[in-house]
N, C-alpha and C positions, 0 to 999 in steps of 0.2 A: 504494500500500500504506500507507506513511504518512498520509492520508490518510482511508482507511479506518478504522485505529485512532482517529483524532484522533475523525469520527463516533461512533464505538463507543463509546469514552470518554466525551462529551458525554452521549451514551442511557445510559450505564450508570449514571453516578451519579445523576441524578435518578428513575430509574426505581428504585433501590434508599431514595430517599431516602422514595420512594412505598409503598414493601412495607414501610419501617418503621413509616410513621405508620397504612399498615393495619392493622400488628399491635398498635400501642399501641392503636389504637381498638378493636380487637377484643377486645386484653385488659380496659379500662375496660367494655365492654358484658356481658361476663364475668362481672365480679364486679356490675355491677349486676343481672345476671338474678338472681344467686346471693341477690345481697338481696333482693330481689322472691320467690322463693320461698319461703325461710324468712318472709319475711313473711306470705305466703299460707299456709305453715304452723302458724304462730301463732294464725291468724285461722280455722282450719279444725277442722274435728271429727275430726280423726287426734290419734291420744294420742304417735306419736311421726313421726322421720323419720331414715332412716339415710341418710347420704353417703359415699360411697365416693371417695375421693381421684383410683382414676386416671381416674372416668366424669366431674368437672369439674375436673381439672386439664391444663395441656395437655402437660407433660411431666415426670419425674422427679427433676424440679431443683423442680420448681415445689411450693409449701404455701399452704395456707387458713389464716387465721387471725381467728376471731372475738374480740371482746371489746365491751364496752358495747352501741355502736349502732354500732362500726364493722367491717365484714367489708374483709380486705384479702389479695388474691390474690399471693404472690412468686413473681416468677420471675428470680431470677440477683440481680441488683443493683439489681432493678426492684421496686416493689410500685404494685397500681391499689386503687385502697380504692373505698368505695361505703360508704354509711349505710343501717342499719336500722330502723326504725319499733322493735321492740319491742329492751330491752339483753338481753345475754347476759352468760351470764359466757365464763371465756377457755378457748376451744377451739382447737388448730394439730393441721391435718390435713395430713400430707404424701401424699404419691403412691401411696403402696402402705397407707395407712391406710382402716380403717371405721371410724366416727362414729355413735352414735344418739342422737338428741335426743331428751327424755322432757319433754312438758310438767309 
């Protein structure tokens, strides 16, 4: 039995230490899509573009916030940033917010 745990333990921390740098990558790939869009938005024949807080954000702790060229996703104590091609001025979208950008 002892034994058993001692295995358990072994697998458990590294397997968790694995799910968090999932998530840090997932959230930096996040916000780079986020720039990639509004990029693409910029650069497109639409005169505007609404974002909706909870369809890119992944939970209700979490906010967008743009400013210059920098877009940065928080969540908790954490933020993943990403750079934009064109500046902005300062936009924070929380979770239950809607946003329209107007060129």
């Amino acid at each position: 039995m002892v034994c058993g745990l001692a295995v358990l333990a072994a697998v458990t921390v590294p397997m968790q230490s694995f799910y968090d740098d999932r998530y840090q990558e997932s959230m930096t790939d996040s916000a780079d899509r986020l720039s990639l869009i509004l990029d693409e938005f910029w650069s497109s024949e639409a005169d505007s573009m609404t974002i909706r807080g909870w369809e890119v954000l992944p939970s209700s702790e979490s906010s967008l916030e743009i400013e210059g060229h920098e877009l940065i996703i928080r969540t908790g104590d954490c933020a993943y940033r990403s750079l934009m091609s064109k500046s902005m001025e300062r936009v924070h979208i929380g979770y239950s917010d809607e946003v329209t950008i107007n060129k």
